[in-house]
N, CA, C and O atoms as a Tripos MOL2 file, in Angstrom:
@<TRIPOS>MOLECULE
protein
  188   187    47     0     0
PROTEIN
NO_CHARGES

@<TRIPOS>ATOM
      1 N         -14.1300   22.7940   23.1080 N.3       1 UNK1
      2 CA        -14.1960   21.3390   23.2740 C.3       1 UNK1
      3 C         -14.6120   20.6840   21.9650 C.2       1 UNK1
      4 O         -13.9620   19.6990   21.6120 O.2       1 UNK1
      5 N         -15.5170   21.0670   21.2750 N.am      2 UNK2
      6 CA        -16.2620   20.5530   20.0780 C.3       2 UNK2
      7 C         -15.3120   20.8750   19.2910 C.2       2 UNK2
      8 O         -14.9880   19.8830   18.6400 O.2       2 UNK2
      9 N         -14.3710   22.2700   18.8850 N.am      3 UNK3
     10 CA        -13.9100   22.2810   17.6880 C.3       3 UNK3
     11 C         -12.6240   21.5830   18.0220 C.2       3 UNK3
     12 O         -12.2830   20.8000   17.1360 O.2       3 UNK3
     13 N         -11.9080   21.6400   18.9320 N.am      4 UNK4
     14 CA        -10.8250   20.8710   19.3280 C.3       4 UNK4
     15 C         -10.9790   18.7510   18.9140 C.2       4 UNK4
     16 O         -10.1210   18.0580   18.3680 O.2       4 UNK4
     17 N         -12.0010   18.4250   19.3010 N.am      5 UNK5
     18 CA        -12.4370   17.0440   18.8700 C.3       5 UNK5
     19 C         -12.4800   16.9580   17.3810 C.2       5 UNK5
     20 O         -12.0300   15.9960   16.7580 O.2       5 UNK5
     21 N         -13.0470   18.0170   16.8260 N.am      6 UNK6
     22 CA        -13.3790   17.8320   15.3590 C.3       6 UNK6
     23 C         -11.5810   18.1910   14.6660 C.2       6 UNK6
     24 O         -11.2640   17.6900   13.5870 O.2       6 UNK6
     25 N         -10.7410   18.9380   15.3230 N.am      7 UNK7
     26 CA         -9.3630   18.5930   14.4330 C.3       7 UNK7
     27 C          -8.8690   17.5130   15.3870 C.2       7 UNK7
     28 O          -7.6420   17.4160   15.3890 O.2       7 UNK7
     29 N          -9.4370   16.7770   16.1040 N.am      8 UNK8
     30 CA         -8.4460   15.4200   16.4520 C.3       8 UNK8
     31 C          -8.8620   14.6060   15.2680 C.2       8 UNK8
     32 O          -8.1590   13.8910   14.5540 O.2       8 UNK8
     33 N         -10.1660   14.8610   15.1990 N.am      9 UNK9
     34 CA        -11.0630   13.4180   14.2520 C.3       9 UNK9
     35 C          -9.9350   14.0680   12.7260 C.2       9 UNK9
     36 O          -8.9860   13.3800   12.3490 O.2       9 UNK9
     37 N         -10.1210   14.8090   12.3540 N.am     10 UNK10
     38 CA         -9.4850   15.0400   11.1810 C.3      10 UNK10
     39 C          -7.8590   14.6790   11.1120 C.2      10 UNK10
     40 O          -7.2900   14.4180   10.0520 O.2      10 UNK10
     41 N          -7.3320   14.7000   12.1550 N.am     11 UNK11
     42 CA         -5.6980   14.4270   12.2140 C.3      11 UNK11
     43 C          -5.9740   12.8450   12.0860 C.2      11 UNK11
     44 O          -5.3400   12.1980   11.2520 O.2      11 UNK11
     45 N          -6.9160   12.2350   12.9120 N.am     12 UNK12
     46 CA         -7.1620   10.8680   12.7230 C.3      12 UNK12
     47 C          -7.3060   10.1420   11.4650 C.2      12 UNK12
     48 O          -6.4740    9.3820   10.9690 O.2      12 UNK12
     49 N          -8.5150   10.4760   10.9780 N.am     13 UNK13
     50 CA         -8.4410   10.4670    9.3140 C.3      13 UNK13
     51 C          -7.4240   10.2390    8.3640 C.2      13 UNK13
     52 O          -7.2680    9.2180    7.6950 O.2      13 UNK13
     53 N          -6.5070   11.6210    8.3530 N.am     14 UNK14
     54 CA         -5.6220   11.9900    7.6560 C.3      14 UNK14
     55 C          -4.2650   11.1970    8.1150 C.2      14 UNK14
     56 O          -3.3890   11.1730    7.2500 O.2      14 UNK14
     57 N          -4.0320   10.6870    9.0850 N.am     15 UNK15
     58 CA         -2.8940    9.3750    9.5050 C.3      15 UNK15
     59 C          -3.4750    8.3850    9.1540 C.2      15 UNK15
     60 O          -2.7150    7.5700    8.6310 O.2      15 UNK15
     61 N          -5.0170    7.9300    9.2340 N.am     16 UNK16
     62 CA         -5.5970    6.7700    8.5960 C.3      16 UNK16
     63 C          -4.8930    6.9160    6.8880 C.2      16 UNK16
     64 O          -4.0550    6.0700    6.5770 O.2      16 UNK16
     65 N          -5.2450    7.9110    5.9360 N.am     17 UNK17
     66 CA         -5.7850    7.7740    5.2310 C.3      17 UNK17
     67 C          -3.9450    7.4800    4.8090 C.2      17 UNK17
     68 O          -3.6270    6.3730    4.3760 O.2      17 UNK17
     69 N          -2.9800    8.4740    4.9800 N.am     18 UNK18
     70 CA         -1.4070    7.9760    4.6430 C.3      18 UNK18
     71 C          -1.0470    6.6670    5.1080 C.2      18 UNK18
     72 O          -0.1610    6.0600    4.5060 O.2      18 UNK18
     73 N          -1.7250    6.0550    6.2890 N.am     19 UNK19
     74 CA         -1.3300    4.6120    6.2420 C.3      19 UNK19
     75 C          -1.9960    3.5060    4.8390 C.2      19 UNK19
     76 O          -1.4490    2.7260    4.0600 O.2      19 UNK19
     77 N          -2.8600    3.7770    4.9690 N.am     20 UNK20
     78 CA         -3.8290    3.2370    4.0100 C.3      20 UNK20
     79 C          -2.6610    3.2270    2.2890 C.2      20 UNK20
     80 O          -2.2840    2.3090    1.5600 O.2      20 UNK20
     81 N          -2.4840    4.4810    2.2670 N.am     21 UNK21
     82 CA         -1.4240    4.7150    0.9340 C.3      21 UNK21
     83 C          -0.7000    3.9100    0.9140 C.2      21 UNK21
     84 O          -0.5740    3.0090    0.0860 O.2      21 UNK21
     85 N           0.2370    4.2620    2.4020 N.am     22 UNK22
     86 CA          1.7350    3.5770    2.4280 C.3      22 UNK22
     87 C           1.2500    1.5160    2.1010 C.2      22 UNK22
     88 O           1.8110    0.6880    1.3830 O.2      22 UNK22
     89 N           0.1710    1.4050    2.9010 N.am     23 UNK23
     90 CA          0.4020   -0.0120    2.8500 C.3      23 UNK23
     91 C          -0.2920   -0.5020    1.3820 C.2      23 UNK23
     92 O          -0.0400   -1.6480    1.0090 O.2      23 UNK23
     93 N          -1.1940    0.3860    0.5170 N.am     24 UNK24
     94 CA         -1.5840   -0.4360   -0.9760 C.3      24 UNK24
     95 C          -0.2070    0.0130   -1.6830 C.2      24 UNK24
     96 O          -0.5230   -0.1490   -2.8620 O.2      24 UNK24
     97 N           0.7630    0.3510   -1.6950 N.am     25 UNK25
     98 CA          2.3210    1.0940   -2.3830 C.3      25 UNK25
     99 C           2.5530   -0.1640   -1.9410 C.2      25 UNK25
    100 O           2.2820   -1.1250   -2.6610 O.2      25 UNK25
    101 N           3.1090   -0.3230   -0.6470 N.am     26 UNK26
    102 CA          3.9260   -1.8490   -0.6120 C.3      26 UNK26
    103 C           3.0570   -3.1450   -1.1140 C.2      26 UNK26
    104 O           3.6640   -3.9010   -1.8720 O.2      26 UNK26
    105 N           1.8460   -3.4550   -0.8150 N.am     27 UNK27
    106 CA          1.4690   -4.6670   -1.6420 C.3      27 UNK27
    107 C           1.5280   -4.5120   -2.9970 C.2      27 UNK27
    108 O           1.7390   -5.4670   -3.7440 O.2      27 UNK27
    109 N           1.2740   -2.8000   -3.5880 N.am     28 UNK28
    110 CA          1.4730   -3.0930   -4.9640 C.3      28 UNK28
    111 C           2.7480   -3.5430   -5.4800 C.2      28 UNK28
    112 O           2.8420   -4.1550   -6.5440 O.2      28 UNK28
    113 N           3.6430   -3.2750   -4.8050 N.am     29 UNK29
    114 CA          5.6680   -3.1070   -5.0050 C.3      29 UNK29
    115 C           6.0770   -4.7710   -5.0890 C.2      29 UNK29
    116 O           6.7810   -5.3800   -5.8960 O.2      29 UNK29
    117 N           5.1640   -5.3100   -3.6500 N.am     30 UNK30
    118 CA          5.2200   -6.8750   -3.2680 C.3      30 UNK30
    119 C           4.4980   -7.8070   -4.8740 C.2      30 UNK30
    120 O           4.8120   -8.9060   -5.3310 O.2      30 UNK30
    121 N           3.2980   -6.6210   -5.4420 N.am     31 UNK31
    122 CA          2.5930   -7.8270   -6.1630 C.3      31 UNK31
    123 C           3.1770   -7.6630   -7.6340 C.2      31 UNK31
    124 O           2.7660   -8.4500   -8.4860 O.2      31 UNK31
    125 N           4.1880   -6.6100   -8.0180 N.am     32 UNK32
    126 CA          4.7920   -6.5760   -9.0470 C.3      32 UNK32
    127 C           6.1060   -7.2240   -9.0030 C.2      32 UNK32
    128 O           6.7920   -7.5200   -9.9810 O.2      32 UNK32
    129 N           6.3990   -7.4240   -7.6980 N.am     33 UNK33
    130 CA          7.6220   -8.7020   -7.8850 C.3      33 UNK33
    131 C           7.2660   -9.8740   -7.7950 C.2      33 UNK33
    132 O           7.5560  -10.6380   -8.7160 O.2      33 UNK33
    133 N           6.7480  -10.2090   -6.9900 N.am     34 UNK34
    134 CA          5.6980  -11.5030   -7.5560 C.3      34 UNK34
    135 C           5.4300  -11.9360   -8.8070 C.2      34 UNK34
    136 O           5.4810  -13.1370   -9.0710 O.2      34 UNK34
    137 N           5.1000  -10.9660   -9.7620 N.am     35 UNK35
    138 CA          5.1030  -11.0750  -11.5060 C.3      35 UNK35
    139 C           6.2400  -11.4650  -11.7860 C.2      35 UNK35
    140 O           6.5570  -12.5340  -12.3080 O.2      35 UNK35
    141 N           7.0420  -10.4250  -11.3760 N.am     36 UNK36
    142 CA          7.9860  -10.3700  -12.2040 C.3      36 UNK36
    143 C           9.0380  -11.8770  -12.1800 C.2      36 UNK36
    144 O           9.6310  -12.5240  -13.0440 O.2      36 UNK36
    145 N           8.8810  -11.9700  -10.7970 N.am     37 UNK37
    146 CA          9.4100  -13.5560  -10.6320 C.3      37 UNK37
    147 C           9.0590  -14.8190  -10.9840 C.2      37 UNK37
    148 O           9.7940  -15.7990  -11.1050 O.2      37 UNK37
    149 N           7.5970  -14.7080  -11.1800 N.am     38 UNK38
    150 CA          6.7770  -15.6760  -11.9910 C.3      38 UNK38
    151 C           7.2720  -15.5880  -13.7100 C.2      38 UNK38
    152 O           7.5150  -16.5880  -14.3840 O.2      38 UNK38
    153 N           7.3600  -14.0300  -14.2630 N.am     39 UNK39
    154 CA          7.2780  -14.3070  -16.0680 C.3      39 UNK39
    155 C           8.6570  -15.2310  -15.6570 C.2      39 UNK39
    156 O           8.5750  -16.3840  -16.0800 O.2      39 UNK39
    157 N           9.9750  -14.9040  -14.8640 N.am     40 UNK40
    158 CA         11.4530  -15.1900  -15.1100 C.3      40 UNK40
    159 C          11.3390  -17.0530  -14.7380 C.2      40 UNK40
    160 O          12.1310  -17.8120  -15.2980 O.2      40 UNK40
    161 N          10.5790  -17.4420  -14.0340 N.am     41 UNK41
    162 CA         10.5010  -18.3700  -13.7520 C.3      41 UNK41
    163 C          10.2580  -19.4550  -14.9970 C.2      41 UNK41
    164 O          10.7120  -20.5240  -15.4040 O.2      41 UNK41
    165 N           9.1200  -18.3530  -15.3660 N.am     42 UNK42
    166 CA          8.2930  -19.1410  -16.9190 C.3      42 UNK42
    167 C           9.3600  -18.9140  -17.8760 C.2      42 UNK42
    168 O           9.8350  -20.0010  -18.2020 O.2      42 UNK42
    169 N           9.8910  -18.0040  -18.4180 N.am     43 UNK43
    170 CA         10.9890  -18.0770  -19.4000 C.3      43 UNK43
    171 C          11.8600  -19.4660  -19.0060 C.2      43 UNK43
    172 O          11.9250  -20.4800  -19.7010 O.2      43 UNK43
    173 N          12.5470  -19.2280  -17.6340 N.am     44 UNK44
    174 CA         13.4420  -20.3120  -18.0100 C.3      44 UNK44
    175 C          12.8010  -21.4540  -18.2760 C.2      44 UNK44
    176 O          13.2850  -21.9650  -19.2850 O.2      44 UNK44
    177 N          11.7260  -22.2270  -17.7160 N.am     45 UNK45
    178 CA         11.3780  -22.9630  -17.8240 C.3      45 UNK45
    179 C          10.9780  -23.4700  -19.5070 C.2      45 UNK45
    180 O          10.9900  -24.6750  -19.7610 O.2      45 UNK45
    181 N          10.6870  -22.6100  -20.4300 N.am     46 UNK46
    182 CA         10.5340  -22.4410  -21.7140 C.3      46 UNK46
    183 C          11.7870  -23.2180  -22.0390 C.2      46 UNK46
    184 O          11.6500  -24.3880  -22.3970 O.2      46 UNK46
    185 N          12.9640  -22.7040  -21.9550 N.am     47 UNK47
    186 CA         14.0770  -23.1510  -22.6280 C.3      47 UNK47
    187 C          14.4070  -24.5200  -22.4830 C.2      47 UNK47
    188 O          15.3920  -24.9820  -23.0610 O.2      47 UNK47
@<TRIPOS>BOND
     1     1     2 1
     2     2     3 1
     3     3     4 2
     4     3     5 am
     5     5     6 1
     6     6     7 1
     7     7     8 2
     8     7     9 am
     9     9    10 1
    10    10    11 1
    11    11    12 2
    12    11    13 am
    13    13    14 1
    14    14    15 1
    15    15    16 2
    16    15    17 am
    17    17    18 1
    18    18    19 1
    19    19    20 2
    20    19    21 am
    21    21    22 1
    22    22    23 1
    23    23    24 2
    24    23    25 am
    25    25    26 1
    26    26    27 1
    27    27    28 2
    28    27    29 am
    29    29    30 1
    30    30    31 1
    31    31    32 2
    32    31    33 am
    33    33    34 1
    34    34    35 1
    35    35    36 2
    36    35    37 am
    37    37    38 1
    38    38    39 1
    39    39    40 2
    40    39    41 am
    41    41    42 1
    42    42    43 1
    43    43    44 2
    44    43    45 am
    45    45    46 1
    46    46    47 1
    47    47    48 2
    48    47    49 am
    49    49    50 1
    50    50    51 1
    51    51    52 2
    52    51    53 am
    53    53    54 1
    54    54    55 1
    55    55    56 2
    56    55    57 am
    57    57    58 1
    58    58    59 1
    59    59    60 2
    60    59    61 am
    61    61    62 1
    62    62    63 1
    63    63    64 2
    64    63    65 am
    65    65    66 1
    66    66    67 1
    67    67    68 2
    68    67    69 am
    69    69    70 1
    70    70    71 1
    71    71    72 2
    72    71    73 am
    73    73    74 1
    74    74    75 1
    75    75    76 2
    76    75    77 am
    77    77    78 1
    78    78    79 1
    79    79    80 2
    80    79    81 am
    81    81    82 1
    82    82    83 1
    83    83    84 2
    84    83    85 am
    85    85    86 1
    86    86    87 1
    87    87    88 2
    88    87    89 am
    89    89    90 1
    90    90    91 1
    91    91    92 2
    92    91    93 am
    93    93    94 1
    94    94    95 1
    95    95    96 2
    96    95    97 am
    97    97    98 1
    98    98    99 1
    99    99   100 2
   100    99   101 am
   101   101   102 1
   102   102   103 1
   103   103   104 2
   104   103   105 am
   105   105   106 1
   106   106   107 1
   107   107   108 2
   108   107   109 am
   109   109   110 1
   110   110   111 1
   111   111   112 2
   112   111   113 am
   113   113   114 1
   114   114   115 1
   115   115   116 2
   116   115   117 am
   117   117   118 1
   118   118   119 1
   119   119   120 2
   120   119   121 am
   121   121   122 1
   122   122   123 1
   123   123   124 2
   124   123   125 am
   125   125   126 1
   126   126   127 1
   127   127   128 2
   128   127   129 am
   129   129   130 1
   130   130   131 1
   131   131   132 2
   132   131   133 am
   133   133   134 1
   134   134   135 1
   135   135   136 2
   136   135   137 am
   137   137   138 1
   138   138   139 1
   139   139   140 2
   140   139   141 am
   141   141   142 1
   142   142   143 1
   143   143   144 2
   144   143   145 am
   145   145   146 1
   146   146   147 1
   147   147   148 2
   148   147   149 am
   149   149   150 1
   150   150   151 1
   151   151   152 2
   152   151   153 am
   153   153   154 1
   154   154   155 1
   155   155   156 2
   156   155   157 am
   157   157   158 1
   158   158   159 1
   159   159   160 2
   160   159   161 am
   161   161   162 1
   162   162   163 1
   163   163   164 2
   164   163   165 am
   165   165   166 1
   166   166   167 1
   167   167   168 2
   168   167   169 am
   169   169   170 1
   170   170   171 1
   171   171   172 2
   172   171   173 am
   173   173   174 1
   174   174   175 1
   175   175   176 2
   176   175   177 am
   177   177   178 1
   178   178   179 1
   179   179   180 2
   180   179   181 am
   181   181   182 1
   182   182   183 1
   183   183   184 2
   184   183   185 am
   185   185   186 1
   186   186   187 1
   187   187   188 2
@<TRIPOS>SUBSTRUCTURE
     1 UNK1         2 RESIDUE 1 A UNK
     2 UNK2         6 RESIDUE 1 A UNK
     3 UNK3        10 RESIDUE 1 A UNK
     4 UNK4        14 RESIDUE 1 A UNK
     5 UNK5        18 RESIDUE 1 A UNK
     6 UNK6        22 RESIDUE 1 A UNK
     7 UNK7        26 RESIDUE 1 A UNK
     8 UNK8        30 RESIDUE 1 A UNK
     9 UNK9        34 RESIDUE 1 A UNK
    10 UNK10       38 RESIDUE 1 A UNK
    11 UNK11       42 RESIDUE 1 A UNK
    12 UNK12       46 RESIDUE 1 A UNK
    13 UNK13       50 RESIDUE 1 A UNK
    14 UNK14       54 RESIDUE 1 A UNK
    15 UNK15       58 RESIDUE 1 A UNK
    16 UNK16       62 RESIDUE 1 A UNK
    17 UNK17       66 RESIDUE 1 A UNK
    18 UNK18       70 RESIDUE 1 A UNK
    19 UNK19       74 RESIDUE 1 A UNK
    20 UNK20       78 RESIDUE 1 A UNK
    21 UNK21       82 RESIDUE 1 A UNK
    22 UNK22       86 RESIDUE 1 A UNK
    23 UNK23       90 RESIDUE 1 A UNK
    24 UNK24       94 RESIDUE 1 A UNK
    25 UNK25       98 RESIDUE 1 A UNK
    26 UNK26      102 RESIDUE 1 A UNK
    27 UNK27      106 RESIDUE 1 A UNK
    28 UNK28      110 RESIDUE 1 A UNK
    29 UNK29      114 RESIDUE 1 A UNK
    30 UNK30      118 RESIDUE 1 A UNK
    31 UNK31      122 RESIDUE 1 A UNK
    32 UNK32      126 RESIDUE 1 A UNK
    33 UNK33      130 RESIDUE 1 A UNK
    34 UNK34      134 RESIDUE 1 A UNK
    35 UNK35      138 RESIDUE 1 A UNK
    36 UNK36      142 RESIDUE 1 A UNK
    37 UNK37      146 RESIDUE 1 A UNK
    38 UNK38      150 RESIDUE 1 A UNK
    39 UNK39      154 RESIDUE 1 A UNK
    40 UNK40      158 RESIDUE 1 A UNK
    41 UNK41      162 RESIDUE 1 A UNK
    42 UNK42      166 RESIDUE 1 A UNK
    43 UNK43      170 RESIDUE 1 A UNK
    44 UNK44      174 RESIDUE 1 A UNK
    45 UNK45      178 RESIDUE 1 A UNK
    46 UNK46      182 RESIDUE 1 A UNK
    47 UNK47      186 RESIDUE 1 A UNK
């Protein structure tokens, strides 16, 4: 019973911890296009 709980808690964790990845990957992906659309914005606006 005890060691069975202690690999749920760990499977728990370890799906926590790949969500956690997956979702700072997409805000980082989201916050480098964000830049990137801002410098293109600022260039044209330069000209």
């Amino acid at each position: 019973m005890n060691v069975s709980y202690d690999i749920f808690v760990q499977q728990i964790q370890r799906l926590d911890y790949q969500i956690n990845y997956c979702t700072g990957l997409s805000i980082g992906a989201f916050v480098l296009s964000l830049i990137c659309v801002l410098i293109l914005l600022i260039r044209d606006n330069r000209r």
